[in-house]
C-alpha positions in Angstrom: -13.4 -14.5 87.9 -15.3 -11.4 86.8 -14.2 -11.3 83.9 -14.5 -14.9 83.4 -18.0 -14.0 84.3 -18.4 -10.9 82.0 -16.8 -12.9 78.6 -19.3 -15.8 79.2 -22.1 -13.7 79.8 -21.1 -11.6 76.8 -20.8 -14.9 74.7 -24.6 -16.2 75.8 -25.8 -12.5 74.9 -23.8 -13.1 71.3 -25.5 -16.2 70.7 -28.9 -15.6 71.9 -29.1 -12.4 69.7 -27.5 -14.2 66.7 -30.9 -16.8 67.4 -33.1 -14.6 68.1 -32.4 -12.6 64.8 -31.8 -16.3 62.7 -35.4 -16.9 63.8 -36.9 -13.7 62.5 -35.2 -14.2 59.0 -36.7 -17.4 59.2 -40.1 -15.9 59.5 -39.7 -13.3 57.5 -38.9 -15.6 54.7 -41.4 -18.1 55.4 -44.7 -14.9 55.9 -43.2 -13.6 52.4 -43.3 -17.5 50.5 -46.9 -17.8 52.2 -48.3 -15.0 51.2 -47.3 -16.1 47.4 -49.3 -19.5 47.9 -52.5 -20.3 46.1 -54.2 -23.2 47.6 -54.5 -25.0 51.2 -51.7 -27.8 49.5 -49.4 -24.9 48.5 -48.8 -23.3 52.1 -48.4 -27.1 54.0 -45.6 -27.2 51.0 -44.0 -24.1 51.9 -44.6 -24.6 55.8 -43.0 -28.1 56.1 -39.8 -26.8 54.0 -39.2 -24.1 56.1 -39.5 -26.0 59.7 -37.4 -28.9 58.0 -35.1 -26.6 57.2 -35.5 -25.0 60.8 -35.1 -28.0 62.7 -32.7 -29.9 60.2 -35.4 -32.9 60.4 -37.8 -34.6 57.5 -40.9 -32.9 59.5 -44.5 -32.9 57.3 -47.4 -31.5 57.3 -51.4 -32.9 57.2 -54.1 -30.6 56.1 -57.4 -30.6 57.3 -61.0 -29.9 55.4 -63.2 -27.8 56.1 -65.2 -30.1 58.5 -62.8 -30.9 60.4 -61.4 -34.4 59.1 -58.0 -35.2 57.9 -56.5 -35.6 54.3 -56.0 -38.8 53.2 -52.6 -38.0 53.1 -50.0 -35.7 54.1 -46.8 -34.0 52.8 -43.4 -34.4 54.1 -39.8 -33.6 53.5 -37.4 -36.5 52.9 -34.3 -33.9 51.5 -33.4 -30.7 51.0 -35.0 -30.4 47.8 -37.2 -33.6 47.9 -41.4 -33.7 49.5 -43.0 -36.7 49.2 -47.1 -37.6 50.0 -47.9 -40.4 52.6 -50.9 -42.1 52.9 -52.6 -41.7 56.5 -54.2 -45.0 57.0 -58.1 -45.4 58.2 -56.9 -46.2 62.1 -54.6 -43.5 62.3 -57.3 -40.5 60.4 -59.6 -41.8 63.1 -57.1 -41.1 66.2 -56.3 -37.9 64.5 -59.5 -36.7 64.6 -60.2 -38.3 68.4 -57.5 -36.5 70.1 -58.2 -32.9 67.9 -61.7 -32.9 68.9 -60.6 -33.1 72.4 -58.3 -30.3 72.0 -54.9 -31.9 71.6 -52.1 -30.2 73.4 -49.3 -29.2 71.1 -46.6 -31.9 70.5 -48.7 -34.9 71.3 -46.7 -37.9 70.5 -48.3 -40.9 68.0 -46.6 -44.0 66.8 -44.5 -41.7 64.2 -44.6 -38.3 64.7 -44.9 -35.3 67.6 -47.9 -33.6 66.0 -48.9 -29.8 66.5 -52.2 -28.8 66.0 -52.8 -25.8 63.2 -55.8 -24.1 64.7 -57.9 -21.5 62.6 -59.9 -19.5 64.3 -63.2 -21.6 64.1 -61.4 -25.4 63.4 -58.4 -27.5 63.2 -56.8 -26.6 59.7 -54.1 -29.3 60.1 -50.8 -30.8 61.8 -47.4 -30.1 61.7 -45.5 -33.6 62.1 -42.0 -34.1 63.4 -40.8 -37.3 63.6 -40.1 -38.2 67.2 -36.0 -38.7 67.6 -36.4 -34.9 66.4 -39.2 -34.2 68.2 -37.8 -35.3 71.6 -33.9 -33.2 71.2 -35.7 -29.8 70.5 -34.3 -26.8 72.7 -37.1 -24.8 74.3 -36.1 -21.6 71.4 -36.6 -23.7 69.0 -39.9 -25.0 70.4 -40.9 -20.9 70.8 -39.8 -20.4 67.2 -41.6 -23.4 65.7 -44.5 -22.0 67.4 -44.7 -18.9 65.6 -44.1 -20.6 62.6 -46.8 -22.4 63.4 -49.3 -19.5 64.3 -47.9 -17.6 60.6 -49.1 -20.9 58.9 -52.6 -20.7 60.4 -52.6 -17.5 59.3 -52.3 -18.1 55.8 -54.3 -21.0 55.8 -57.5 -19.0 57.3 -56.8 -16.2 55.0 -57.1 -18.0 52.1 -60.1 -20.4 53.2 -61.8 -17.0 54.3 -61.1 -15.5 50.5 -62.5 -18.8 49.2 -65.7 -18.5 51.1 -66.1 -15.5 50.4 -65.8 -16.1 46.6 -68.3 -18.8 46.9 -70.5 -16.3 48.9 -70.2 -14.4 46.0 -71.4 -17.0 43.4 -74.5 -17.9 45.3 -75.4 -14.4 45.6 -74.7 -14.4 41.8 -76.8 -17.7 41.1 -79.7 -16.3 43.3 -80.1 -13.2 41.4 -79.8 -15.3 38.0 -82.6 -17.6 39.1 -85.0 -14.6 40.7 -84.1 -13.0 37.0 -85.3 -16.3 34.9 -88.4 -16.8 37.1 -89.2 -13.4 36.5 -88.7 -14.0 33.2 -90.4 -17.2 32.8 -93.8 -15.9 35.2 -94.2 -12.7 33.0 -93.9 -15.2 29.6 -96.2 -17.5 30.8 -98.7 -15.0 32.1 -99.5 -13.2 29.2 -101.0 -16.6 27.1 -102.9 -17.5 30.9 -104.7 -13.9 31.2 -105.8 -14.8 27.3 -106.9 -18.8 28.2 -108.9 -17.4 31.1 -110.5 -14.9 29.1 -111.3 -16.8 26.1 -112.5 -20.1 28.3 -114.8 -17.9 30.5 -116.3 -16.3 27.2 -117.4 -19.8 26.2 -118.8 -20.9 29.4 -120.8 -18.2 28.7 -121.9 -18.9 25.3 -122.6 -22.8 26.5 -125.5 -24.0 28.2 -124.6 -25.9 31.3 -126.4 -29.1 29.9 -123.9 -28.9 26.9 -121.3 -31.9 27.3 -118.8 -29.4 26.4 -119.2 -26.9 29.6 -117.0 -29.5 32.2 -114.6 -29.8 29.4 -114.2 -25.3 29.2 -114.8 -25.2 32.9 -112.2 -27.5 33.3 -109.5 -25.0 31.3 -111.0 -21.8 32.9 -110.0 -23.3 36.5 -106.6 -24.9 35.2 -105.2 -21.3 33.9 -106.8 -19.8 37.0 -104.0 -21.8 38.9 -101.6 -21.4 36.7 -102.2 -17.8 36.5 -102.5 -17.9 40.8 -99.2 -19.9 41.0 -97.7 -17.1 38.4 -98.4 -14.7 40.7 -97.1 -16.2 43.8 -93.8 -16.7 41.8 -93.5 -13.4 40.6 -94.6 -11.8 44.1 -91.5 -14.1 46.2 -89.1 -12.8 43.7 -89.6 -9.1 44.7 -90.3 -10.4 48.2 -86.3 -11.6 47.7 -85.4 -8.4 45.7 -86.9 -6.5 48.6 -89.5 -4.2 46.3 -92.3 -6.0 48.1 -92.9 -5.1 51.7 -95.4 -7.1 53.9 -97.7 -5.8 56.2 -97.0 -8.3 59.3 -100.1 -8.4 61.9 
């Protein structure tokens, strides 16, 4: 009896180690192909091959945008070698997005699929789907390890939105300075022929008698290059306001 006892003990030791360490290779491999992805569509790609493979199923994977809506369609394994896209229809991206407001609990069953919510660390990034006569026969270590795979795939995914926004950061930074440089540009152009208008329009008011019927006319010109020439100024004075080289004395 005891050592009936010790061999089956042994045995379940074998076989949980030989799990546990098929699960990390399955990781491993799956962190190393998502770190080579290049877009959102990429990584849902790798992810649902790997947890097909995991759970020997057709599983699939919906992405998210980034406010918080589903794709119009998802991706999902039908072979070994073989993803397909499916349409999500209107009724079913609309009880998507119901239950993940409300914080779906992972493997929620639809009509379909057991979905697991993807969360990012602000918003839902998207679903992992396994269809539900797989869904319902999983063993609570594979549960664990499509978990993690789960939690790697996040990963990627809020990496690379994170790069992305910060390359778009990046461009509006870039498109501000541009358009403070044309301005500046543009302001110092225009008030060069202004300062010569005002000057050569007040020089003829001057010159004209006020009951001469061409003294509105010039007065007209010197006070439509004074506001140009004000509105210059105002232009030129926000754009080092927004290059910080104009400080303002705040009372």
């Amino acid at each position: 009896l005891i050592t009936s006892t010790l061999t089956t003990q042994a045995r379940e030791n074998a076989l949980e180690a030989r799990e546990k360490e098929a699960g990390a290779k399955i990781l491993y491999t799956l962190t190393t192909r998502l770190t080579e992805a290049e877009d959102i569509r990429d990584i849902a790609a790798i992810a649902t091959g790997a947890i097909s493979d995991m759970l020997s199923s057709n599983a699939g994977c919906l992405c998210f945008d980034e406010n918080g809506k589903p794709e119009g369609t998802f991706i999902q394994q039908v072979s070994p070698k073989k993803q397909v896209r499916r349409e999500v229809t209107a009724a079913e991206a609309e009880a998507l997005r119901g239950r993940t407001a409300g914080g779906e609990p992972a493997g929620t069953a639809g009509s379909e699929f057991y979905d697991w919510p993807v969360y990012g660390r602000d918003t839902i990034l998207g679903l992992i789907r396994v269809p539900q006569k797989d869904a319902k026969g999983l063993k609570e270590p594979q549960v664990r390890l499509l978990q993690a795979m789960i939690e790697s795939t996040a990963l990627a995914m809020d990496r690379l939105r994170a790069a992305r926004q910060k390359i778009k950061f990046n461009e509006e930074i870039a498109q501000e300075r541009y358009r403070g440089t044309l301005l500046r540009s543009i302001s110092h152009d225009l008030r060069t022929p202004l300062s010569g208008i005002m000057g050569t329009s007040e020089m003829l008011l001057d010159m004209t008698e006020k009951e001469d019927q061409r003294y509105p006319l010039m007065e007209g010109i010197h006070k439509d290059a004074h506001w140009l020439h004000s509105l210059v100024e105002n232009i030129l004075s926000l754009t080092r306001l927004q290059d910080g080289k104009l400080m303002l004395n705040k009372q």
